[in-house]
Structures are given as structure tokens and as C-alpha cells.
Backbone as a ProteinNet text record, in pm:
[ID]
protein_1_A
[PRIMARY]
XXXXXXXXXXXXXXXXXXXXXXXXXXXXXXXXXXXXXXXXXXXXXXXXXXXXXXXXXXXXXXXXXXXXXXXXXXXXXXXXXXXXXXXXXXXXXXXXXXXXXXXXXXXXXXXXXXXXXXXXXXXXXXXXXXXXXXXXXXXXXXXXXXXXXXXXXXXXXXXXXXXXXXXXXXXXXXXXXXXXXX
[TERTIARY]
1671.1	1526.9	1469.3	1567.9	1506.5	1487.9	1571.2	1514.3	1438.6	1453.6	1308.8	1149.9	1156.1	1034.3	1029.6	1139.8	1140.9	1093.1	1161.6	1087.1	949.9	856.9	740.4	690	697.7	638.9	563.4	421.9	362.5	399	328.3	415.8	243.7	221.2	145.4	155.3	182.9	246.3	121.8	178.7	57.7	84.8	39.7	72.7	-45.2	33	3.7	-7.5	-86.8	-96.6	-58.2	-96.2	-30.1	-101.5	-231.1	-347.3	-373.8	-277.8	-283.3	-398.3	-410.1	-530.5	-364.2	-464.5	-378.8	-475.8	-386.5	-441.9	-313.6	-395.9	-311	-262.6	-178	-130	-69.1	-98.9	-30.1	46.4	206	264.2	366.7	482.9	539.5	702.1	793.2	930.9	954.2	987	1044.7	901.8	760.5	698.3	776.3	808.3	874.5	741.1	853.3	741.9	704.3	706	631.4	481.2	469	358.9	275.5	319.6	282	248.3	261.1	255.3	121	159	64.9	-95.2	-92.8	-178.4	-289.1	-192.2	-216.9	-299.6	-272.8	-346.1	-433.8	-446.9	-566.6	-723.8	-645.4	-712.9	-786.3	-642.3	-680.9	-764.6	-785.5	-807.5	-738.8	-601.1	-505.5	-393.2	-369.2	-232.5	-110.6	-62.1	98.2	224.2	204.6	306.1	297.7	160	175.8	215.7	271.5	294.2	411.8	469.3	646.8	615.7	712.8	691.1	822.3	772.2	929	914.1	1008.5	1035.2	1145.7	1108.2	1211.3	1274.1	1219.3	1247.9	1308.7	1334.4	1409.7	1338	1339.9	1267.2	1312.9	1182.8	1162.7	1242.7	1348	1358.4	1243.2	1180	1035.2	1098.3	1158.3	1254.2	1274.7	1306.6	1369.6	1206.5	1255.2	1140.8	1141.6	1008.8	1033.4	1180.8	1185.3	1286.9	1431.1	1451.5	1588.4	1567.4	1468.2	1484.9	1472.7	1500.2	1439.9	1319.1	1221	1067.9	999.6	922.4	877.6	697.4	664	484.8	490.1	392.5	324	444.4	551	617.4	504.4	555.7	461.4	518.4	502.6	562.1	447.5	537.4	483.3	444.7	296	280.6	274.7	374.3	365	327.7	230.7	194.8	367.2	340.2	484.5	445.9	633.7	660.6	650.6	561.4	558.2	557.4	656.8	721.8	719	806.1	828.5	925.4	975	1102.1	1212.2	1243.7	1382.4	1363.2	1260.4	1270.2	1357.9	1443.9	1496.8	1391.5	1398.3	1352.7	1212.5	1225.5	1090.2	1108.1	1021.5	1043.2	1041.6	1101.2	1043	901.9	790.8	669.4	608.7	687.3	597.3	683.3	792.7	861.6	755.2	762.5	654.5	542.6	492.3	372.1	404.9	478.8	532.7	539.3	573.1	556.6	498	392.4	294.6	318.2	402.1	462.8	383.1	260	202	234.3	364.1	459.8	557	583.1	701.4	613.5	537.5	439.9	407.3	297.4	281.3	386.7	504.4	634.2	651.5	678.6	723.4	623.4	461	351.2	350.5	378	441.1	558.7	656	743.8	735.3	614.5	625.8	601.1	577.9	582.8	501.2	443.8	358.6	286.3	152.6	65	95.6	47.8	42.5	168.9	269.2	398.1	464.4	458.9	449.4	633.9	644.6	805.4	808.9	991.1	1024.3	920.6	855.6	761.8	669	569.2	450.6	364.2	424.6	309.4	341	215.9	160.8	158.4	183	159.1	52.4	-43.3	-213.9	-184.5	-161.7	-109	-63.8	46.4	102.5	75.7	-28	-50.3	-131.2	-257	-362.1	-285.1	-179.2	-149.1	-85.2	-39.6	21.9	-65.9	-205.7	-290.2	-298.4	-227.3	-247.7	-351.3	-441.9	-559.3	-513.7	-460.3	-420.3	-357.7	-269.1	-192.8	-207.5	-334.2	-442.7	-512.5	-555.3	-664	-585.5	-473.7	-443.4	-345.6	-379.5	-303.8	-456.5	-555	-696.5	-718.4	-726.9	-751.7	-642.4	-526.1	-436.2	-451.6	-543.6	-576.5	-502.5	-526.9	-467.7	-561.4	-517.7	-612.9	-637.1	-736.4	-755.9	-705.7	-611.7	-580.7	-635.4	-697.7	-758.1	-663.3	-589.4	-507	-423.1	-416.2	-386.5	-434.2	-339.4	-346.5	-409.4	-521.1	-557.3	-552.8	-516.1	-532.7	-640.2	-758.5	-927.6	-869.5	-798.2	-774.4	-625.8	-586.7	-442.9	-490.3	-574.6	-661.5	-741.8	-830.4	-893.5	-814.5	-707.5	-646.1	-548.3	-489.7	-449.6	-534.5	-649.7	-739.2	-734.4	-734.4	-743.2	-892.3	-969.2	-1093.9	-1119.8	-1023.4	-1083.7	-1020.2	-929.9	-858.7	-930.4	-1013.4	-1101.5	-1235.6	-1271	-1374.5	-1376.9	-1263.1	-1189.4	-1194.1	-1141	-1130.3	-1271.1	-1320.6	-1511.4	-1539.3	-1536.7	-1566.1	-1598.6	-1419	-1380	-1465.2	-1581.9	-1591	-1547	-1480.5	-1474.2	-1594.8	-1657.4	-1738.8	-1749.8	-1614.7	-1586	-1470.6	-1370.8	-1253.7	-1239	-1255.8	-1204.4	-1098.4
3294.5	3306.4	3211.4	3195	3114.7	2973.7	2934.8	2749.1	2756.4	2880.6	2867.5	2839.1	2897.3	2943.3	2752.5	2700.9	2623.3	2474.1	2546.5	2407.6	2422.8	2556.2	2546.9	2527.8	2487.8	2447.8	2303.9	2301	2192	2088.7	1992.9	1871.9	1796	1721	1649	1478.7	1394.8	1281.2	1217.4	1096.6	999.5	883.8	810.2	693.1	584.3	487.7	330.3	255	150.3	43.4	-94.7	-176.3	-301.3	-374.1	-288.7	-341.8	-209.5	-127.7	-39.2	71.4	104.9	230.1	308.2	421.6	613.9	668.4	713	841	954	1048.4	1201.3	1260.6	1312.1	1417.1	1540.9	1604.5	1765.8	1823	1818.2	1779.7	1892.6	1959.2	2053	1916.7	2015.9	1916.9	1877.5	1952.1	1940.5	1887	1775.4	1674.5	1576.9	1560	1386.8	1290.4	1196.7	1070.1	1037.4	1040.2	993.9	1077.2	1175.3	1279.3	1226.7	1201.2	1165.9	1006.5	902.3	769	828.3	862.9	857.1	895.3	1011.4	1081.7	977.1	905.8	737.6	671.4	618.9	517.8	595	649.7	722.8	727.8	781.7	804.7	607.9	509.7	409.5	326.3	374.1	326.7	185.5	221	100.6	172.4	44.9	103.1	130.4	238.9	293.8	209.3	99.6	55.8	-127.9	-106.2	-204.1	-158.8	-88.8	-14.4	-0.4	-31	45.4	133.1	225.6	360.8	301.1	309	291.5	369.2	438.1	536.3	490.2	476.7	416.4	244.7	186	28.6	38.2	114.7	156.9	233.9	168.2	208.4	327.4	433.9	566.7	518.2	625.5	668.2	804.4	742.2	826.4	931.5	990.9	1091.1	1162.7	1139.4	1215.1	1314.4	1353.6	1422.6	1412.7	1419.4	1410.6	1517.5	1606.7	1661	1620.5	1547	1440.5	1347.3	1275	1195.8	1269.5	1430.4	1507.8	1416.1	1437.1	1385.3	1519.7	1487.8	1613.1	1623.2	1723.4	1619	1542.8	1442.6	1359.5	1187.3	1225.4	1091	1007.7	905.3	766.1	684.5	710.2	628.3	492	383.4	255.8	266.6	212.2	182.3	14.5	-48.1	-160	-238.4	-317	-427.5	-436.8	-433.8	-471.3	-595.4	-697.1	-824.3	-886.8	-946.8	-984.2	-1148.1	-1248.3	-1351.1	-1426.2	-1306.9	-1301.3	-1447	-1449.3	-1553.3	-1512.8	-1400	-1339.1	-1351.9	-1351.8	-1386.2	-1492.7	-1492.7	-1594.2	-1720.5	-1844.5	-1926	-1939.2	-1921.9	-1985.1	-2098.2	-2152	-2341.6	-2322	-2421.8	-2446	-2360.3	-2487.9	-2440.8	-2306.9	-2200.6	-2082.2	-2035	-2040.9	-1983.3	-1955	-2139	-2123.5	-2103.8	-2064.6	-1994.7	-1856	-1788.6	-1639.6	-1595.5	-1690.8	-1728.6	-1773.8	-1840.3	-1827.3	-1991.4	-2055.5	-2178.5	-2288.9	-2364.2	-2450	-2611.4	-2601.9	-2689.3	-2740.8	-2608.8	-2623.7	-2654.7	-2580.3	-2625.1	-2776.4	-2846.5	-2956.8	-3069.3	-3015.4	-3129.8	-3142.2	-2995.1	-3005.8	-3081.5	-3007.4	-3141.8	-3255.8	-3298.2	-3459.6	-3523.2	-3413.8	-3478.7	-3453.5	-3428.6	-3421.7	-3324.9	-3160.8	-3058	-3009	-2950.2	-2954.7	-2819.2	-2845	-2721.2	-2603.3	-2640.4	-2518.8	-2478.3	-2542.9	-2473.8	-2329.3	-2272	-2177.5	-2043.1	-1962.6	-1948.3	-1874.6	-1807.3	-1742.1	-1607.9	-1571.4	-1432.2	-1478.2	-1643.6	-1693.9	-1673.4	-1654	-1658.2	-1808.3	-1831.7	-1958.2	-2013.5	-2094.4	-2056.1	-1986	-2086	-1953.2	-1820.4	-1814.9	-1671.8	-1574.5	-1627.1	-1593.5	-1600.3	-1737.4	-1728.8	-1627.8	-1632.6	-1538.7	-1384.4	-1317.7	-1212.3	-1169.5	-1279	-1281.8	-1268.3	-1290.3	-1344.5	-1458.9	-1556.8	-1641.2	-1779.7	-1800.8	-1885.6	-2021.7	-2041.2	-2150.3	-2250.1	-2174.1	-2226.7	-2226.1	-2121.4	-2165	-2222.8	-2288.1	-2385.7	-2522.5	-2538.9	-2673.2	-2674.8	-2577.1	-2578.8	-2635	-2523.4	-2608.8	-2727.6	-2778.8	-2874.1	-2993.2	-2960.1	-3045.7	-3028.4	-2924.9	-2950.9	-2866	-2682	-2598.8	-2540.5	-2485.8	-2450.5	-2319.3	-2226.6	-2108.3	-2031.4	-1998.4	-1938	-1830.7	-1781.4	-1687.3	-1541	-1578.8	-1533.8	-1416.1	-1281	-1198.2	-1130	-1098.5	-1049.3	-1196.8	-1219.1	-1336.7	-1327.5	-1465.3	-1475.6	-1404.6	-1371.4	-1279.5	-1170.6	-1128	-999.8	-969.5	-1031.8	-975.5	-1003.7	-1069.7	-1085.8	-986.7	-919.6	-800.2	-729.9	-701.2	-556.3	-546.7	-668.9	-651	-630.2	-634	-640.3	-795.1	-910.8	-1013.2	-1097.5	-1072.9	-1074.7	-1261.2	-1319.3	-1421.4	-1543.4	-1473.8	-1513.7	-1554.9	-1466.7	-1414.3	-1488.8	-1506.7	-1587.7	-1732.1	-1786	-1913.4	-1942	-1836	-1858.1	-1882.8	-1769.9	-1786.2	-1910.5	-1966.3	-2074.5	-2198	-2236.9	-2300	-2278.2	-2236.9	-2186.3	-2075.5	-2009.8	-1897.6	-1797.7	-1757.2	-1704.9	-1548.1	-1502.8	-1391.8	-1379.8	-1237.9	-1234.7	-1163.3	-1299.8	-1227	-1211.5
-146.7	-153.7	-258.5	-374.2	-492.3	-425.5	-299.6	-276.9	-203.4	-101	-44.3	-127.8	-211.8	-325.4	-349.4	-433	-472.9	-365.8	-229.2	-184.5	-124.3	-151.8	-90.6	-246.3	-377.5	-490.3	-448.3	-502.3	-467.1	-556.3	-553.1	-640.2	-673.2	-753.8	-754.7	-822.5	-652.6	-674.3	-664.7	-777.8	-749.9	-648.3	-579.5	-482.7	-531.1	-603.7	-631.3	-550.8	-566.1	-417.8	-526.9	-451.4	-549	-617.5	-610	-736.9	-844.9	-824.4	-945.4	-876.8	-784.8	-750.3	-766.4	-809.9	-786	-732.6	-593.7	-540.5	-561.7	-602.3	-612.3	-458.8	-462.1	-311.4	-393.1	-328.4	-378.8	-224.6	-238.3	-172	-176.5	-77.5	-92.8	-132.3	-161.8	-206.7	-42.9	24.9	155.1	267.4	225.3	302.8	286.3	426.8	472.3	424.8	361.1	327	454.3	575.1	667.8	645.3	587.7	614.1	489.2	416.4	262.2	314	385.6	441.2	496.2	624.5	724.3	606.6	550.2	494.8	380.3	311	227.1	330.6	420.5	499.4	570.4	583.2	629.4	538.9	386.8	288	240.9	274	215.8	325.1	457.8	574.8	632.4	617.3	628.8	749.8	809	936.3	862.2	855.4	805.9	810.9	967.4	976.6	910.7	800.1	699.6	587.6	555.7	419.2	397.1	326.2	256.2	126	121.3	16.7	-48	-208.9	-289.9	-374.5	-438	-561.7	-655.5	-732.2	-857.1	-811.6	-764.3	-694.2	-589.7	-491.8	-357.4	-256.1	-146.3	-57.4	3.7	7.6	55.6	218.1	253.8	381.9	464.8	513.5	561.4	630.3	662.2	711.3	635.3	506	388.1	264.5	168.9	121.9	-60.2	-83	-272.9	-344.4	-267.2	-310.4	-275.3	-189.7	-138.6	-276.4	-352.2	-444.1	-630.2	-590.3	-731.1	-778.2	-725.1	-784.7	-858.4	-953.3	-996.9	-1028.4	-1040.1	-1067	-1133.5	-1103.3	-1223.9	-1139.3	-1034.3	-1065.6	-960.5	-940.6	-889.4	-784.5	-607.5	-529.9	-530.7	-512.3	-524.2	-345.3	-343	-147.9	-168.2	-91.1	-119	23.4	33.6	134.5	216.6	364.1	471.7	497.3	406.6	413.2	591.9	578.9	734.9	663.3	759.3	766.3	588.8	554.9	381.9	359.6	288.3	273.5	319.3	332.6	344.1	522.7	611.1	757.3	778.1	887.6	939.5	1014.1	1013.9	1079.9	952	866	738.7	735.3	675	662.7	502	421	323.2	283	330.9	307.7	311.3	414.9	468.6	329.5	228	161.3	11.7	26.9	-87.6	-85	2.6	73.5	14.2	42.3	21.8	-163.8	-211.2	-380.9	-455.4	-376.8	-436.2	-523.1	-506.4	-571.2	-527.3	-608.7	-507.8	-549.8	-675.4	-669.4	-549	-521.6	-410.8	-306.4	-243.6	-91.3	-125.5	-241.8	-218.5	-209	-252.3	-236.2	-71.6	-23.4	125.4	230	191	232.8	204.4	113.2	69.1	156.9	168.5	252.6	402.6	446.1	594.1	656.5	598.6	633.2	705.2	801.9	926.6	879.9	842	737	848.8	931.4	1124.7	1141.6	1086.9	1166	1153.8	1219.5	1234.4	1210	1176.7	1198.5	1255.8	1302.4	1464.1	1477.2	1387.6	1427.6	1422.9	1464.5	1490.1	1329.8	1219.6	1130.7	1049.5	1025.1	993.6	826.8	783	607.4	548.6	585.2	575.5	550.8	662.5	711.7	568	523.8	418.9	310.2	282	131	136.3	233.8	201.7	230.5	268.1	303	155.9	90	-27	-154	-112	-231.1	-282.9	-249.8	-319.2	-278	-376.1	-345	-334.2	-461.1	-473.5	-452.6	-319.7	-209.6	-106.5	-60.8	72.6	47.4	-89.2	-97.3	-35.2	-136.8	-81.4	88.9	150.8	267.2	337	286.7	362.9	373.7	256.9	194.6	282.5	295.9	411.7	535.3	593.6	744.6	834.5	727.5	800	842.4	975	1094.5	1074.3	1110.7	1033.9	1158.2	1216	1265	1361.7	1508.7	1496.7	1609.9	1612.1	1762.5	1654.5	1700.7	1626.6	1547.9	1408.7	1275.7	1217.4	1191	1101.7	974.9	898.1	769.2	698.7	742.3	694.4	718.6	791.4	840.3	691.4	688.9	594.1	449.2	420.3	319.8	257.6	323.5	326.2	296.1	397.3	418	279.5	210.4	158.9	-6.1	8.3	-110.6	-177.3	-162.7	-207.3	-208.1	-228.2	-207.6	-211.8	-304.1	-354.6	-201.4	-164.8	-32.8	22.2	58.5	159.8	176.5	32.6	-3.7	51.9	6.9	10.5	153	267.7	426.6	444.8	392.7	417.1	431.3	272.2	254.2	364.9	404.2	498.7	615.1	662.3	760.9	886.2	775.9	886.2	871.5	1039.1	996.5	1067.1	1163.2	1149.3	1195.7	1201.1	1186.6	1379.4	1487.8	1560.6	1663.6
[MASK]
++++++++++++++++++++++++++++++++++++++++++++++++++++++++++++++++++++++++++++++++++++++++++++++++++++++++++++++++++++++++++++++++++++++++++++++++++++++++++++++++++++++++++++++++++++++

């Protein structure tokens, strides 16, 4: 009877996003992080299946529950942005890598040597794509600035920009003439 008790004890976890917001959940031990996911994007008005849950630097199995990881109130799952054509994808180029890092050393070398701003890798995302999904301005500026195409077919660069809270991204696509995300 005592684990029963114990696993209907509420919990009160906080969930981080990757600009530092906390939202609170008051949560039983035995909610699957899928329930605790789904419940986040809802609250953050974001799709679930952009999101990864980590607890202590290791990614939540959404199946499993705060009490599979002894969590106790007060601990802190990280919701982190889902790596879509990260570095670790097979078929990246150079460029989409340092696109992913934000390195606008490394991108302008590979544009120097030939590197095709549009090219795209085996899951169709584009560098754009990535810096702005990544945040980083300063490496969609000079991808613009080389005669990258703003993409509109899909998940767009405005679209992963936003969603990911990067505002200045976003600005920057603006800029360029984009003048809506469709």
C-alpha cells in the first residue's frame, strides 16, 4: 500500500525550454513523460514531435516516468528544440554542419571553396534552414547575402525561426523579403 501512496504523490517539476522559460507541472511519479510532453506543447503551443525531454543530460524515454529517473519536486526536465538535419545526419555537407554551429568561419571557407548555399542534404533541409532553426543570424546573414534562396516548400526557415523563438532570425528572413510564411 505504501508504493501505491507513493506513486500517486504529486511532484512539482519544472520544464525549461532553451531560452530559460519555466513552466511548472504538478505531476504524479508514475506520468509517462509522453503525458508531461504532450501537456508542454500544448501549454507552449508547439508540435511534441519537435521537442526532446532530457533529465540530468540524457534523454527522457517518453514511455518511462519521473519516478523511473527518482525525480523529486523542484527537479528540472530540459525541453529541447528536435535536431532536424543537425550535424550528426548522414549526407550533411560541410556547410549545412557549420550551419548547425553556428561557425561562420567554417561556412564562409566552404562558400569560398565552392559550396552550393541551396544544397540541400538527404532529409531536403537547406543551410538556411538550419542556421535560422539553430538561431543563428550571423550565418543566415551571410548565406543571404551569398544568394540563398528562402526556401518556401514545407517546414520553412520563418517557420523554424519562430517556433524556435529566435526572433532576430526571423527579422533577418523578413528583411530579405520574405513576406509571409507559406
Amino acid at each position: 500500500m505504501a508504493e501505491s501512496s507513493q506513486d500517486d504523490a504529486k511532484l512539482d517539476l519544472k520544464v525549461r525550454d532553451g531560452n530559460g522559460a519555466v513552466t511548472h507541472f504538478k505531476v504524479k511519479k508514475s506520468t509517462k513523460f509522453r503525458k508531461i510532453l504532450t501537456a508542454y506543447a500544448g501549454k507552449a503551443g508547439i508540435n511534441p514531435d519537435t521537442i526532446r525531454m532530457m533529465v540530468d543530460g540524457q534523454r527522457v524515454n517518453l514511455e518511462q516516468c519521473p519516478g523511473d529517473y527518482d525525480m523529486e519536486s523542484g527537479d528540472q526536465i530540459d525541453a529541447m528544440a528536435e535536431q532536424q538535419g543537425g550535424k550528426r545526419d548522414p549526407g550533411n555537407t560541410p556547410l549545412v554542419t557549420a550551419c548547425f554551429d553556428g561557425d561562420v568561419a567554417a561556412a564562409r571557407l566552404a562558400l569560398d571553396r565552392g559550396a552550393d548555399v541551396n544544397r540541400a542534404n538527404e532529409d531536403g533541409v537547406t543551410p538556411l534552414f538550419v542556421a535560422c532553426q539553430q538561431g543563428h543570424v550571423d550565418v543566415a546573414r551571410l548565406l543571404l547575402d551569398n544568394g540563398a534562396e528562402v526556401d518556401r516548400n514545407g517546414a520553412t526557415p520563418l517557420f523554424v525561426a519562430c517556433q524556435n523563438g529566435h526572433v532576430d532570425a526571423a527579422r533577418l528572413l523578413l528583411e530579405h523579403g520574405w513576406t509571409r510564411d507559406e
